[in-house]
Every structure is written in structure tokens, then in C-alpha cells.
C-alpha positions as CSV (number, residue, x, y, z in Angstrom):
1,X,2.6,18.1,8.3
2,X,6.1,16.5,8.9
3,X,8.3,19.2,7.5
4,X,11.1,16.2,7.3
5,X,9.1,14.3,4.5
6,X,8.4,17.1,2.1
7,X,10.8,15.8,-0.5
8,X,8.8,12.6,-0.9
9,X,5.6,15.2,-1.1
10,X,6.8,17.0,-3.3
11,X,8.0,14.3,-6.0
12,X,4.1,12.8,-5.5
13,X,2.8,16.4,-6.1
14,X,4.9,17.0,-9.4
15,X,4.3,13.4,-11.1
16,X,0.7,14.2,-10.3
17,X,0.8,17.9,-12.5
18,X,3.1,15.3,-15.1
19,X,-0.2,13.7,-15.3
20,X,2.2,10.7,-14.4
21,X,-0.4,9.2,-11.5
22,X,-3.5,8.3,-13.6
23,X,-6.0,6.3,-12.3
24,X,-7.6,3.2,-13.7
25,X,-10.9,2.6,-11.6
26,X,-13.9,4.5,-10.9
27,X,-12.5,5.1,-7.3
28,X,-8.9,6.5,-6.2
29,X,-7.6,4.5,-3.1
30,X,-5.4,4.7,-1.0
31,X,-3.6,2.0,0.5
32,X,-2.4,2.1,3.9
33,X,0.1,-1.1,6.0
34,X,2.3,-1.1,8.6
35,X,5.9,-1.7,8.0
36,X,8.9,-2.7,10.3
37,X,12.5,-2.9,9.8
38,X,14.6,-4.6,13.1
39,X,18.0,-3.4,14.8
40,X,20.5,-3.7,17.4
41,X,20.3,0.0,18.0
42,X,18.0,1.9,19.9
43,X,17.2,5.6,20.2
44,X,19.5,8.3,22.0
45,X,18.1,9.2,25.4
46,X,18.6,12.4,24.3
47,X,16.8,12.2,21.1
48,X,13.5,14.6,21.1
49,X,11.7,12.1,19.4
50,X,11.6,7.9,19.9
51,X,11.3,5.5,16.7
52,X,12.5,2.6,18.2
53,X,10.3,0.0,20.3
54,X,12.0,-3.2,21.8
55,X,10.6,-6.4,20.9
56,X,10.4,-9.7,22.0
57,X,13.6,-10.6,20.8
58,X,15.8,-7.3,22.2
59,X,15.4,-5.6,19.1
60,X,14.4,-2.2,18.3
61,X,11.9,-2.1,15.7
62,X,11.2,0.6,14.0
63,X,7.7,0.8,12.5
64,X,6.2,3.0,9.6
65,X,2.7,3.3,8.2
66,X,3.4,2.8,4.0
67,X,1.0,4.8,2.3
68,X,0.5,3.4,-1.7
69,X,-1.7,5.3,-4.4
70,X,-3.6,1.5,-5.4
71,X,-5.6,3.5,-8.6
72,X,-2.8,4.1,-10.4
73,X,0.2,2.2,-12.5
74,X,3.1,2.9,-10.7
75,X,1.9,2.2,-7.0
76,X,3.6,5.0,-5.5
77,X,4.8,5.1,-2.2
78,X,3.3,8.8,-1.3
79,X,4.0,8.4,2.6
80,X,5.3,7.0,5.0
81,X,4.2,7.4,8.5
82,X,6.4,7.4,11.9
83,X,4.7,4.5,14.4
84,X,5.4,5.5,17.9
85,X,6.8,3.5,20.1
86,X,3.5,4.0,22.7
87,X,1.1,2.9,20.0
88,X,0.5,1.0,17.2
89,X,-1.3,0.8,13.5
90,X,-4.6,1.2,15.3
91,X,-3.2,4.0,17.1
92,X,-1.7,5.5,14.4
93,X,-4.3,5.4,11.6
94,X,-6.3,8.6,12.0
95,X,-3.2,10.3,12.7
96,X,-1.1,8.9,9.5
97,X,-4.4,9.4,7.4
98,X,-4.7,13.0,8.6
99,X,-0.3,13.4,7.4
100,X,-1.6,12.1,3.9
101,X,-4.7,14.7,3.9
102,X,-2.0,17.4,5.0
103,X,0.2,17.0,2.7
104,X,-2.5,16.7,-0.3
105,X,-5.4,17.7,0.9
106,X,-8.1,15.5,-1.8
107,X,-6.4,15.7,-4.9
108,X,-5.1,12.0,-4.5
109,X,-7.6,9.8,-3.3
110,X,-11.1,9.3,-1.8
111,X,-11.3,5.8,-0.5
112,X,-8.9,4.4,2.1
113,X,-8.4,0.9,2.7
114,X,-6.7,-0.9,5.5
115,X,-6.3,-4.9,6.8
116,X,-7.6,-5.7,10.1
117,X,-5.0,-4.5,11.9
118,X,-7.2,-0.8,11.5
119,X,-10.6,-1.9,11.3
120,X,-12.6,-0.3,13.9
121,X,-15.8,2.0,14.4
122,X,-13.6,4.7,15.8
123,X,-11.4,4.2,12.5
124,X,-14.0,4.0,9.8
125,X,-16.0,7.2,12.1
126,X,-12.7,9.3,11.3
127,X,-12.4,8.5,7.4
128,X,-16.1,9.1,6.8
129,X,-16.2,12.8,8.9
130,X,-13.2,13.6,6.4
131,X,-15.4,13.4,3.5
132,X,-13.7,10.3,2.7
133,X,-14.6,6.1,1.7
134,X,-13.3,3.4,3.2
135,X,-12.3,-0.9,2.7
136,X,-11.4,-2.1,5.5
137,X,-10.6,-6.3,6.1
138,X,-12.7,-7.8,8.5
139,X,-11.7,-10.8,10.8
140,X,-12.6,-12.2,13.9
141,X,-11.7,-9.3,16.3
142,X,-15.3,-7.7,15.0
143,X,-17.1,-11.0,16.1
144,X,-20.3,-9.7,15.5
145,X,-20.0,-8.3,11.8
146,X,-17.5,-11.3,11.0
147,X,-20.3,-13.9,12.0
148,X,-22.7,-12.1,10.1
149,X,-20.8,-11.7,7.2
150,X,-20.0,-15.5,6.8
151,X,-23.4,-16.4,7.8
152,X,-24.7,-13.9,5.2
153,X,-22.1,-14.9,2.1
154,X,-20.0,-17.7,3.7
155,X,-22.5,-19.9,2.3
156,X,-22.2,-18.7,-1.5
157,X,-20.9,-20.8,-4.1
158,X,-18.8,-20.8,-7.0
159,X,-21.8,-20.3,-9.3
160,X,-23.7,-17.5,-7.3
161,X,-20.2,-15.3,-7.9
162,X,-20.4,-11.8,-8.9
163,X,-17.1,-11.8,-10.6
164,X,-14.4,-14.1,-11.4
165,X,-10.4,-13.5,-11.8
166,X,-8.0,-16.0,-13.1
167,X,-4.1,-15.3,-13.1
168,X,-0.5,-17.3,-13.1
169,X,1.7,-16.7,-9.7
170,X,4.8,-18.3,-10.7
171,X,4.0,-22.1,-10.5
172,X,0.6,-21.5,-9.3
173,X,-2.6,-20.6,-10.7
174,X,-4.8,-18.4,-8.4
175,X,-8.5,-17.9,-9.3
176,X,-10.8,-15.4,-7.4
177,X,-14.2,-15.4,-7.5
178,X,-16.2,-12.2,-5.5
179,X,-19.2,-11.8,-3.8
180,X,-21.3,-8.8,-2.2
181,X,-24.3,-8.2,0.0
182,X,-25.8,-4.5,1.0
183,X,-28.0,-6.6,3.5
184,X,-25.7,-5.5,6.6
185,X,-25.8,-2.0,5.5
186,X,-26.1,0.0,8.8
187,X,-25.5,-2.8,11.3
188,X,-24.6,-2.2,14.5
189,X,-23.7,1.3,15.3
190,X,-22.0,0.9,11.7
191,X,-24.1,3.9,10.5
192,X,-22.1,3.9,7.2
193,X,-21.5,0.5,6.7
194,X,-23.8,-0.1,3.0
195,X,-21.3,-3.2,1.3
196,X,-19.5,-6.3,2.7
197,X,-17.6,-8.4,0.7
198,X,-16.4,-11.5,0.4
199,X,-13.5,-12.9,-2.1
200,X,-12.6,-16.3,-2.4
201,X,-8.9,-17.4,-3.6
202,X,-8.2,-20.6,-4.7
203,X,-4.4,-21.2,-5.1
204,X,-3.5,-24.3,-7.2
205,X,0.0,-25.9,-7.8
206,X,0.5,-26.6,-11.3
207,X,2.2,-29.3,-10.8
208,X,1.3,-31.2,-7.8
209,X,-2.1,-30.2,-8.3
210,X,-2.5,-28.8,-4.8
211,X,-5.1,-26.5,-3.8
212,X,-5.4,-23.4,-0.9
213,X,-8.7,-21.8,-0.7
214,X,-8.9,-18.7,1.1
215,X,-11.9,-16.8,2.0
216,X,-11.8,-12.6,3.4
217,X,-14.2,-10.5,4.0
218,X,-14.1,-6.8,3.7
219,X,-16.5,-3.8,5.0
220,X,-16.7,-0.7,2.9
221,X,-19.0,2.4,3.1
222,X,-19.3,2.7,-0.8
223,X,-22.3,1.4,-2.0
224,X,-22.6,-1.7,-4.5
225,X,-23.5,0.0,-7.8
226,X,-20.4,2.2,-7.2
227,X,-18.4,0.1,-9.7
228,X,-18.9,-3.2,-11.7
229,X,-18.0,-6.4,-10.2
230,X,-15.2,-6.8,-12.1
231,X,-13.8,-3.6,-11.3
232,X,-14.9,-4.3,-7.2
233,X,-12.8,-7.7,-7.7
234,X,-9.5,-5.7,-9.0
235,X,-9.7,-2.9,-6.3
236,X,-9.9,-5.8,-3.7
237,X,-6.3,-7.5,-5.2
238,X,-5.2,-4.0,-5.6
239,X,-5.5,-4.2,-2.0
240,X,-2.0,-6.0,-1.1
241,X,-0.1,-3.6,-4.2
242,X,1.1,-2.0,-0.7
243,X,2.8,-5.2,0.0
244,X,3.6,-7.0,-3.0
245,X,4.6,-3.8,-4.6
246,X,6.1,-1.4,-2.2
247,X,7.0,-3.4,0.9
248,X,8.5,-6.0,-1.3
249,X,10.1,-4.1,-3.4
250,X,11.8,-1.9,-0.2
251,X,13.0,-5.3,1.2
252,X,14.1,-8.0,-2.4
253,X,14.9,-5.1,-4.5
254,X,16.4,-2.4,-2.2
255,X,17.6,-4.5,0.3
256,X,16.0,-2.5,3.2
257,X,15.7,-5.3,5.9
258,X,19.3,-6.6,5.3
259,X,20.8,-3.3,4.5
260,X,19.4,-0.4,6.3
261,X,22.7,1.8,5.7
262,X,22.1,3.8,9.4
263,X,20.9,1.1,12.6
264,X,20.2,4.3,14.9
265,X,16.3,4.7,14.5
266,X,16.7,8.6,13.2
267,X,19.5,7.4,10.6
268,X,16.8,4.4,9.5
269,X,14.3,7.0,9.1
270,X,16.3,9.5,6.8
271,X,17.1,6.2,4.4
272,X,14.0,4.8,4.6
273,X,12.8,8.6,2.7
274,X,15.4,8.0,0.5
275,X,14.9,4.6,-0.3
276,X,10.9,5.7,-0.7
277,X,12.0,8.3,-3.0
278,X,14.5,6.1,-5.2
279,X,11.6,3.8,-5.4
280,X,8.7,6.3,-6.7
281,X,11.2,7.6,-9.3
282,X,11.6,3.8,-10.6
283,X,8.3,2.7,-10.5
284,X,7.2,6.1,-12.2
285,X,9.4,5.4,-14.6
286,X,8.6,1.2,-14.9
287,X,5.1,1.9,-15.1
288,X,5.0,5.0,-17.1
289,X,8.0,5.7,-19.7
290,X,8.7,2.7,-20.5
291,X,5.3,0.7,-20.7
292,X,4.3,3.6,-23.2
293,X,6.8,2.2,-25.0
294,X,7.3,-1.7,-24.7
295,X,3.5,-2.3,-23.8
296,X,4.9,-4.2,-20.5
297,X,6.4,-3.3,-17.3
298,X,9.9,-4.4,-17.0
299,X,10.8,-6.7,-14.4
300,X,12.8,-5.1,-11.3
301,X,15.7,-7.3,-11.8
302,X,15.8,-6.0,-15.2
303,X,15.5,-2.6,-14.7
304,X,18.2,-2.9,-11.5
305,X,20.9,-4.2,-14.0
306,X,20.2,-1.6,-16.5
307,X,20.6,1.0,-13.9
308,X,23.8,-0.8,-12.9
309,X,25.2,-0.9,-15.9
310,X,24.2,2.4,-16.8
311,X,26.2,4.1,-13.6
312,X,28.9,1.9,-14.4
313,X,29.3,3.3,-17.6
314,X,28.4,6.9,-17.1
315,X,31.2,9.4,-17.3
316,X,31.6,13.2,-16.7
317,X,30.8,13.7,-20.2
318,X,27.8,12.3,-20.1
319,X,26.3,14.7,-17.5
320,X,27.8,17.6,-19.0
321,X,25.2,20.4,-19.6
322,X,22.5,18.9,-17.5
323,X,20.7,20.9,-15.1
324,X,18.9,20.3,-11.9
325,X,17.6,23.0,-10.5
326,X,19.2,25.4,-11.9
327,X,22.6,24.2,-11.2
328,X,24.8,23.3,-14.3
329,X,26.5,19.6,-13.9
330,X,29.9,18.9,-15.6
């Protein structure tokens, strides 16, 4: 286990005895996704360890697997994974997975789910001989299954839909409709394979009138009866919670892209924990406290200016007597 991390582990593992990470579907899940965040700076050529890799541009990137509990309100961020330079979320999947099992052994989570940029027999081999479920996307690098899958549910329509989801994005009304098949259970030497899935999203403009349909297809070694449709539908959209939660929350909210603080890869790394950490704490407290009280998560824009204002005002008195730790403040 990465020693350096244990402050982000150990937050995760007291909210979870706070009984602070509850879990709304049949199924715990994790979600895993790569991150990057670009310098000017590279690594020391001393340095023991290498974060950085160049890209195209003469940039060093410097690349984390997020880790997101996707069963629960707050959509922690419970780890985050060193890429190497050598490798890449492929690469770095059984390895990050096996940092997450670690650190928590099973008390978090028993499925895992990935985009395409994990999918593969070797991958879904690994999470299955840790005792363990996966969703992983499917796309056209898996020809075979892909083909199969649109031939099997491509052809579907709107009425044949297992489950249906209709929600506002901003000026945009996005409905999802879900499909499932255990026909491809076993294919290939997918010896686990039982469900593939397909969801449909059909983005319309509410005022032009626009429309972007969108079809994915997923792979997953649960089988069908596992949950309702409904509750299959929302664990697929819980799906990108690592994105539109935590990765976009790092970068709009906490300005990690455009102000990573330290530009040497180490430094990036040490605020990029930090940053993970102020982030669980605020979502904890966004999804937990204060929906108990007001029924609704407030925004992040909201909640930023509150904590603004809040440090703004706060004085030595106002500290006075509080402990952390056992240390007295004020």
C-alpha cells in the first residue's frame, strides 16, 4: 500500500464507521478513470520515482487513476492512483485495483467498473480471481464482442426498452432508455461474461429542438436478475459520477488544471492528495450534513462562497477550545 496516501485512507475508512458512505443500490461499485494534469516541469533525474511523461506537445503529464465510491451520495474520491510513465490505464488497472483492495480490503465495494480504456480479458480475469464484479465499456477495440453486441441489441427499439430515464441537463433534456441480453454469456474465452448492455441517450436542445443519440455498450459478469432495470439504468449513469463529480469538480471547482500550486511532478502529487482530501470532506459534507437537512444538495458554487465567507470572517475566538487530535486551538 502507498504509505504516502494513508491520509486520504484513512478519512475514507472513518466516514465509513460514521456510517457517512451508505449505499443506495443493491451493488457497491467502484468507479475507476484516468486523470491527467499538464506541466512545464518534469521530474528530477534524481528523483527515485518518475510521474511525469512527455507528450506530444513538450509537456509533462502527470497521470492518476481516480478511484470514486459510485453507490453512495457523496461520490468520494477514495484513491487515487500513480500512472507511470512506462504504462498506461491498461497497464495500470490491476495494479491501482489491487492499492484500493490494500487499503480496504472488501469493506467498500464489490463491483468495479471501467470505460474502454481497461476493458480487456486479462483485466476482467484479475477482478473476477479477487472475488470481485465487474462493468466494463465496450467499443470497437473488442471487435468481436462489439459486433456481437450491436448485432444482438443494436437493433432494439424504443418500445422493446427495459427501463427508461428522463432528466434536465441545463438547456437540454437527456432521456435514456436500457437494454440487456444474457445471450453472449460465456462468449469467447469470456468465461464470466453473463450480461451485456446497451443504453441509449438521446440529448435534445430545448430550444432549437436538436437531437444527439448515443448508443454504449457495456460487458458485466453480474447476472441480469441481479437488480431491476431501473436500478441497472442508474448504476450505468452512475458510471461517469467519476467524471462529472470528481474530475470535474478537481478542475471548475478546485481549479486543479489551471492551478496546480507545485509544477514539479512530486509537488503535483502531494496537492493533488490534498486537493482529494479537501474534496471528500466537502462532498461528505454536501451530500450528507446538509441534505439531511435542506432535502437537496447544495450547489458547489454555493457551498464555495459559504466557505469563503466563512474563513473570511473567522477569528481566533471562534476556534478557541476546539480540538483536533488532541491538540487545544486558540
Amino acid at each position: 500500500m502507498n504509505q504516502n496516501f494513508e491520509s486520504l485512507y484513512s478519512q475514507i475508512r472513518t466516514a465509513n464507521r460514521r456510517k457517512q458512505l451508505v449505499h443506495d443500490l443493491p451493488v457497491r461499485a467502484l468507479l475507476m478513470d484516468g486523470k491527467a494534469t499538464s506541466t512545464t516541469f518534469f521530474d528530477l533525474p534524481e528523483a527515485k520515482e518518475k510521474f511525469g511523461q512527455q507528450n506530444s506537445e513538450g509537456r509533462s503529464l502527470v497521470r492518476t487513476v481516480t478511484c470514486c465510491l459510485g453507490s453512495v451520495a457523496a461520490r468520494p474520491c477514495i484513491a487515487a492512483v500513480p500512472i507511470r510513465p512506462e504504462t498506461n490505464e491498461m497497464g495500470m488497472f490491476i495494479e491501482a485495483l489491487d492499492e484500493v483492495l490494500t487499503a480496504y480490503g472488501r469493506s467498500l465495494f464489490d463491483l468495479v467498473m471501467y470505460d474502454s480504456g481497461a476493458c480487456s480479458l486479462k483485466n476482467a480475469n484479475a477482478v473476477k480471481e479477487r472475488g470481485l464484479d465487474y462493468v466494463f465499456i465496450l467499443d470497437a477495440f473488442q471487435r468481436t464482442l462489439y459486433e456481437d453486441a450491436g448485432k444482438m441489441l443494436g437493433r432494439k427499439t424504443v418500445s422493446e426498452a427495459l427501463a427508461t430515464s428522463t432528466d434536465l441537463d441545463g438547456g437540454d433534456i437527456v432521456q435514456r432508455h436500457i437494454w440487456m441480453t444474457e445471450k453472449m454469456a460465456g462468449c469467447l474465452d469470456w468465461k464470466h461474461l453473463k450480461t451485456v448492455i446497451r443504453v441509449q441517450s438521446t440529448r435534445t436542445d430545448k430550444q432549437t429542438g436538436v437531437q444527439v443519440v448515443e448508443n454504449r455498450y457495456y460487458l458485466c459478469s453480474l447476472a441480469m436478475d441481479a437488480m431491476k432495470p431501473d436500478q441497472w439504468l442508474t448504476l450505468i449513469r452512475r458510471r461517469w459520477s467519476v467524471e462529472n463529480q470528481c474530475h470535474n469538480t478537481f478542475d471548475k471547482i478546485l481549479s486543479e488544471d489551471t492551478r496546480p500550486w507545485m509544477r514539479r511532478p512530486q509537488g503535483m502529487l502531494v496537492m493533488l492528495l490534498l486537493r482529494r482530501i479537501a474534496y471528500n470532506t466537502l462532498a461528505i459534507y454536501r451530500a450528507v450534513t446538509t441534505r439531511a437537512e435542506h432535502k437537496h444538495a447544495i450547489p458547489w458554487k454555493e457551498l464555495m462562497q459559504q466557505i469563503y465567507i466563512a474563513l473570511v470572517k473567522l477569528t481566533c475566538e471562534d476556534v478557541k477550545g476546539v480540538r483536533r487530535r488532541g491538540v487545544v486551538l486558540g
